[in-house]
C-alpha positions as CSV (number, residue, x, y, z in Angstrom):
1,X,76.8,21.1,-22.0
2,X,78.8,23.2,-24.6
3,X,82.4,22.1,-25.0
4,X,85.2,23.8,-27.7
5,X,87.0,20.6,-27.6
6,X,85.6,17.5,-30.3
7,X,84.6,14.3,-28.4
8,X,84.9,11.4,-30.6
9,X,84.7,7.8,-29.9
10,X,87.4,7.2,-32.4
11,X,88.9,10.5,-34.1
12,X,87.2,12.0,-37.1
13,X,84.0,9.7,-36.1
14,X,81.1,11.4,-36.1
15,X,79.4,11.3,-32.5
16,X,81.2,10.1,-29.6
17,X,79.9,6.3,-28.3
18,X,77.9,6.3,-24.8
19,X,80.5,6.9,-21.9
20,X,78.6,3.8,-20.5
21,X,79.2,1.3,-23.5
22,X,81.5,-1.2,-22.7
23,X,84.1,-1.7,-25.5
24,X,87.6,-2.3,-26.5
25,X,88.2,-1.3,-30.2
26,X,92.4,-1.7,-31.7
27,X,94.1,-0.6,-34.5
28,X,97.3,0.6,-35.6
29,X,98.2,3.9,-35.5
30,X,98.9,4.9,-39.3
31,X,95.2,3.6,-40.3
32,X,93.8,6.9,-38.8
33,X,96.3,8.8,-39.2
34,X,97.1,8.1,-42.3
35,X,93.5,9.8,-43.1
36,X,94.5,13.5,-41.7
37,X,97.9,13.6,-42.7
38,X,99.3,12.0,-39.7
39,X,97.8,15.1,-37.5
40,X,95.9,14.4,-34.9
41,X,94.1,17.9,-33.4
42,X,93.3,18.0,-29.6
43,X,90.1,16.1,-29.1
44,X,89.0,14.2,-25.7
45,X,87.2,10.7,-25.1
46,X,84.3,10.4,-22.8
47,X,84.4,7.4,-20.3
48,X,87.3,5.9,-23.1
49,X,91.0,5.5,-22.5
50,X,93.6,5.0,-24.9
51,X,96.8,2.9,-24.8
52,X,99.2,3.4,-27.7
53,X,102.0,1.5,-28.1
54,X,104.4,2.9,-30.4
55,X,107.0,0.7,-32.0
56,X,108.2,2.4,-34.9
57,X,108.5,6.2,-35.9
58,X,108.0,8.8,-33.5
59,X,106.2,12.3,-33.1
60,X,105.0,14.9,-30.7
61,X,102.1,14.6,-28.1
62,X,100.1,16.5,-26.7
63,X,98.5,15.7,-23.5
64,X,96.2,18.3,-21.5
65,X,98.8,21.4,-22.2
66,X,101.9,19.1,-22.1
67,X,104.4,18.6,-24.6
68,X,106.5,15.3,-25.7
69,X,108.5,14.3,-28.2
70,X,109.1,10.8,-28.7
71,X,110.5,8.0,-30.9
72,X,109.6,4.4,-30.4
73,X,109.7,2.4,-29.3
74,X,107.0,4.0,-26.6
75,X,104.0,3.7,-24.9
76,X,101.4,6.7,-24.7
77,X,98.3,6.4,-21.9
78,X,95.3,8.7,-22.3
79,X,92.4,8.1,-20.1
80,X,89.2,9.8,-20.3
81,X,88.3,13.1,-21.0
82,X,92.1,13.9,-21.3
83,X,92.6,16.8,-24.1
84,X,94.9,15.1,-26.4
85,X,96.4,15.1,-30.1
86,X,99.2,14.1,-31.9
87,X,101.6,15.3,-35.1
88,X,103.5,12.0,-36.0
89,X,106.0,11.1,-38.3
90,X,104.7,9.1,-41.3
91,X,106.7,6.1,-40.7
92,X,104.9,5.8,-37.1
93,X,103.0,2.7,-36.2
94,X,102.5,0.6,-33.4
95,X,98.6,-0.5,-32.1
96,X,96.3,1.9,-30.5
97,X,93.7,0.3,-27.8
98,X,90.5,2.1,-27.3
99,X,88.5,1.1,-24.2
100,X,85.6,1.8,-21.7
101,X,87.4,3.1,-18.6
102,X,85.2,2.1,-16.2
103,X,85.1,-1.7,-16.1
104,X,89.0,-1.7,-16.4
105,X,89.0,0.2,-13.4
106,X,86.6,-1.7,-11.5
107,X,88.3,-5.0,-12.9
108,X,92.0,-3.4,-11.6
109,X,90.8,-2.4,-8.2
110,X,89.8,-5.7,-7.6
111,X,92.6,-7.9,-9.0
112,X,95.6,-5.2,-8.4
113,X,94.3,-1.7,-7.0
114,X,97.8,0.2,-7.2
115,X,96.6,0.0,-11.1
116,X,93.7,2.2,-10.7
117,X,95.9,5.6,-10.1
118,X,97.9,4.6,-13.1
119,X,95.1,4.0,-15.0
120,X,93.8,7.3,-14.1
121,X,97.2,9.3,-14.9
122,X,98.4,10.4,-18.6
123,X,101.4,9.1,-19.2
124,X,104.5,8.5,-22.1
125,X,106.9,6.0,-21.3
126,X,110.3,5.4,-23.2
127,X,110.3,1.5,-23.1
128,X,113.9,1.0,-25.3
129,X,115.6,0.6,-21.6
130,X,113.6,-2.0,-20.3
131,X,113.4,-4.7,-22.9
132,X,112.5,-7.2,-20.0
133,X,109.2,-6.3,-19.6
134,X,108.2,-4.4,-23.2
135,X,109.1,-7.8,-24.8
136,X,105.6,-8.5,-23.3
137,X,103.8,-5.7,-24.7
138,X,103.0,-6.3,-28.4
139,X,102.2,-10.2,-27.5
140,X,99.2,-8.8,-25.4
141,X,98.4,-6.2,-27.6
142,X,98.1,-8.7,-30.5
143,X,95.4,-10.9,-28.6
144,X,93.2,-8.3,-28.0
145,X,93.2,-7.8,-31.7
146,X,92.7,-11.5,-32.0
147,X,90.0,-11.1,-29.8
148,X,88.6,-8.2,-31.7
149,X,87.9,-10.5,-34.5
150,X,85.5,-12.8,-31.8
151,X,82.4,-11.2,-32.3
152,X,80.8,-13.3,-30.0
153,X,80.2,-13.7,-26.6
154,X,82.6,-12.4,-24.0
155,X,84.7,-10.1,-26.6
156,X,84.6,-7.1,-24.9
157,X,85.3,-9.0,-21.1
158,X,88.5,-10.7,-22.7
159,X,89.5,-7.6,-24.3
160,X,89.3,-6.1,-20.7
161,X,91.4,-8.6,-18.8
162,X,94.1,-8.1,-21.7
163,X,94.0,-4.5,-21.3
164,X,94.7,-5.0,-17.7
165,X,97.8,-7.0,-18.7
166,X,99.0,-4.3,-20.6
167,X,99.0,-2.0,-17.6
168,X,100.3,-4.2,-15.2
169,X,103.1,-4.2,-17.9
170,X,103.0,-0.8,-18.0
171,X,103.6,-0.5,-14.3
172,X,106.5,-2.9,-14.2
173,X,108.4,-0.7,-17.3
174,X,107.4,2.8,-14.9
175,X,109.0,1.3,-12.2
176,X,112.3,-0.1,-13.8
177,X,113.3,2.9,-15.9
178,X,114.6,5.8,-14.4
179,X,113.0,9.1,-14.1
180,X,114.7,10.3,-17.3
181,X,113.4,7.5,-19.1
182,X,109.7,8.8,-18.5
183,X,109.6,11.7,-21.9
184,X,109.9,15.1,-20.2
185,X,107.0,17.2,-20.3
186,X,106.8,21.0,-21.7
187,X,105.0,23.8,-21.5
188,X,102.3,24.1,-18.8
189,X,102.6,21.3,-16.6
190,X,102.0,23.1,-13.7
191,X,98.1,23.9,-15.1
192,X,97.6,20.6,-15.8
193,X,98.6,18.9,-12.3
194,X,96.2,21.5,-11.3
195,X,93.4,20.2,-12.9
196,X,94.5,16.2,-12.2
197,X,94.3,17.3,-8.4
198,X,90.8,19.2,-9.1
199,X,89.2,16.1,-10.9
200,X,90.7,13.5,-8.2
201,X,88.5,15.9,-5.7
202,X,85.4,15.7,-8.3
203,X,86.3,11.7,-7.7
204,X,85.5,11.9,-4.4
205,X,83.1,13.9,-3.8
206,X,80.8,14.4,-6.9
207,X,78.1,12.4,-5.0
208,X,77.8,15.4,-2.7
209,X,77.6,18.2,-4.8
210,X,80.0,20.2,-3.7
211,X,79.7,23.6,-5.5
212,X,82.8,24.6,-7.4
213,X,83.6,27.0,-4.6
214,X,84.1,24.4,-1.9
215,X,86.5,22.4,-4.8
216,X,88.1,25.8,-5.4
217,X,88.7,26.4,-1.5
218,X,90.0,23.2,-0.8
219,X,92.7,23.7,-3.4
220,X,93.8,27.3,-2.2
221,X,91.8,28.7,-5.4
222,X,89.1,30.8,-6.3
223,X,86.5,29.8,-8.1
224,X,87.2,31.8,-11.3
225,X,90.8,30.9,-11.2
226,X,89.7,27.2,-11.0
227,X,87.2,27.5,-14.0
228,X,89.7,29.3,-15.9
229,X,92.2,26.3,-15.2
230,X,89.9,24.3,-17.2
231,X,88.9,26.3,-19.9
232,X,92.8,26.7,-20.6
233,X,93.7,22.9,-20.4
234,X,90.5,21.0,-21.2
235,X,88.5,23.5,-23.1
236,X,85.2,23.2,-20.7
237,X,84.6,25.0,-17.5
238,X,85.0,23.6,-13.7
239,X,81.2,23.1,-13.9
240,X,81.3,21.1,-16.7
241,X,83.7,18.7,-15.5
242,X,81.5,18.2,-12.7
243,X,78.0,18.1,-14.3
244,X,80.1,15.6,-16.7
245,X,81.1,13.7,-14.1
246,X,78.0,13.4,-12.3
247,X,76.3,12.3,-16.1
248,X,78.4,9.7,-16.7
249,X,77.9,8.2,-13.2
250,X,74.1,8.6,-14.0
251,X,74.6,6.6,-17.1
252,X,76.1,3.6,-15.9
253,X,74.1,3.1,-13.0
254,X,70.5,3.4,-14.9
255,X,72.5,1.0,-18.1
256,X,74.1,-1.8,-15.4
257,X,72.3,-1.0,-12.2
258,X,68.4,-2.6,-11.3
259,X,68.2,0.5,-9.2
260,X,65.1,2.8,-9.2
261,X,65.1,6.4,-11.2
262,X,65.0,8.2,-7.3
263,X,67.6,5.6,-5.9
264,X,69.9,6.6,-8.4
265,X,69.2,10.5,-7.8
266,X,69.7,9.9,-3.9
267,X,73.3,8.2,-4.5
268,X,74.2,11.2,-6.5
269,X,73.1,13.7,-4.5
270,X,70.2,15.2,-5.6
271,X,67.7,15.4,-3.0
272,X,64.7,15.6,-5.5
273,X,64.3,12.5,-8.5
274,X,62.0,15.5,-10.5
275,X,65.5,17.9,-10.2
276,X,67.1,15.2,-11.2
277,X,64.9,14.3,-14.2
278,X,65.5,18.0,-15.5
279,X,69.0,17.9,-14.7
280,X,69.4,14.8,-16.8
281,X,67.3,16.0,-19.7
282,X,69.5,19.3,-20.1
283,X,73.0,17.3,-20.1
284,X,71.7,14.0,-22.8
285,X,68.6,15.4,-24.3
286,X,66.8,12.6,-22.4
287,X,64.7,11.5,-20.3
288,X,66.3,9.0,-17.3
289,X,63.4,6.6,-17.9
290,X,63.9,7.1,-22.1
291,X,67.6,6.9,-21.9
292,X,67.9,3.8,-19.7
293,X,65.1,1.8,-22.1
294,X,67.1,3.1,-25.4
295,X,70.3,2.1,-24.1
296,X,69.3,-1.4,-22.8
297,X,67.5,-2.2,-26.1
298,X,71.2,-1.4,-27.3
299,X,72.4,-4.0,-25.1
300,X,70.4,-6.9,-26.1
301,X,71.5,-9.5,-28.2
302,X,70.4,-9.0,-31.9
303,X,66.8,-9.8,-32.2
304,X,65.4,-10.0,-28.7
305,X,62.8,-8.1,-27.7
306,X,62.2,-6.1,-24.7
């Protein structure tokens, strides 16, 4: 799958980490961007979200096409595969949480699913009107770094769960500021709802494999005018964000699941586990069978054999 746009698992990094690899990774803002002259060009994260908390400086953002400007204190909320960059000023700082998306999803839909949409949404929120709940923000923020530091069992789980603290302080400051507190977007926001409504349908129904014409039909579009809505906002076409989608599924369940190689293939659609095989091969460069032994030898703990 060709894409225009660099996937990193931390910007400037030289390959992106496994969409399936659970993780949650901090720092503060000026350490990276410190490195590129506080200019961070549009790049997207698979299967990783981003949670920056800005308390000091300020800067532009862009989001899929959309335009802020901002000055802290703020929070920024980029899930996966959300084109993104930033130009910020060089007194900005603040930390910047990089996590799998997944498990915080499947940990928010059990333990508070109105977080799941928000999760899912881009978002920049001016927090200086609602001290009440921001005054929480930086405490959680600094125990995941605390965590960080673990390196032992359980890191990444506690990581999680504080992550989900953030966002259910997140949701509190969206719903106590006014809509003029949330930084107005620019330029084409119209494009990019588009393409929010277009991958919320890929949510639900990538296990059927729709063709992009039914996606494009069931939101009054051709399917040209759909691809070219994502070539403009996220760099790849409406195929790719499908065949991505479909991947990254793929990954997780032959990484997590005890599933067989044609169960998985039935669950996502494909009548056929050889079609599958192939289509698997062309999108990671492996094998099913290759990538799910290489990635649970990953997994284990240092030194085991497997």
């Amino acid at each position: 799958m060709k894409k225009s746009i660099p996937n990193y698992a931390l910007y400037g990094d030289d390959a992106a980490a496994p969409a399936w690899l659970d993780t949650v990774h901090i720092e503060q803002i000026h350490e990276r961007s410190s490195l590129y002259d506080f200019n961070i060009a549009p790049h997207v994260h698979d299967g990783l979200i981003q949670v920056l908390y800005m308390t000091r400086g300020g800067g532009e953002v862009f989001i899929d096409n959309r335009h802020w400007s901002i000055l802290a204190p703020a929070v920024i909320v980029v899930p996966t595969q959300h084109v993104h960059g930033f130009e910020f000023r060089r007194t900005t700082d603040g930390p910047v949480v990089t996590a799998a998306q997944r498990p915080l999803e499947s940990l928010a839909a059990v333990a508070m699913p109105d977080l799941v949409a928000l999760i899912r949404q881009p978002r920049v929120l001016d927090v200086a009107r609602s001290h009440r709940y921001a005054e929480s923000l930086l405490p959680l923020f600094q125990a995941i770094e605390r965590e960080s530091r673990v390196h032992t069992s359980g890191e990444s789980a506690a990581g999680t769960v504080l992550l989900l603290a953030v966002f259910v302080q997140i949701a509190r400051i969206a719903a106590s500021i006014p809509v003029d507190g949330q930084a107005s977007p620019g330029g084409q926001s119209r494009k990019a709802a588009h393409v929010e409504q277009f991958r919320a349908l890929v949510d639900a129904h990538f296990r059927e494999r729709w063709a992009i014409d039914r996606y494009a039909d069931g939101m009054g579009l051709s399917a040209g005018q759909l691809s070219r809505l994502c070539r403009d906002v996220l760099g790849i076409s409406a195929l790719d964000v499908v065949n991505a989608r479909v991947i990254h599924e793929a990954e997780r369940e032959l990484v997590y699941s005890t599933l067989s190689i044609k169960q998985i293939a039935g669950i996502l659609g494909f009548m056929d586990e050889a079609y599958f095989g192939r289509f698997f091969r062309k999108h990671t460069g492996m094998t099913p069978t290759d990538f799910r032994e290489a990635a649970r030898r990953r997994l284990a703990p240092h030194g085991q054999k497997g």
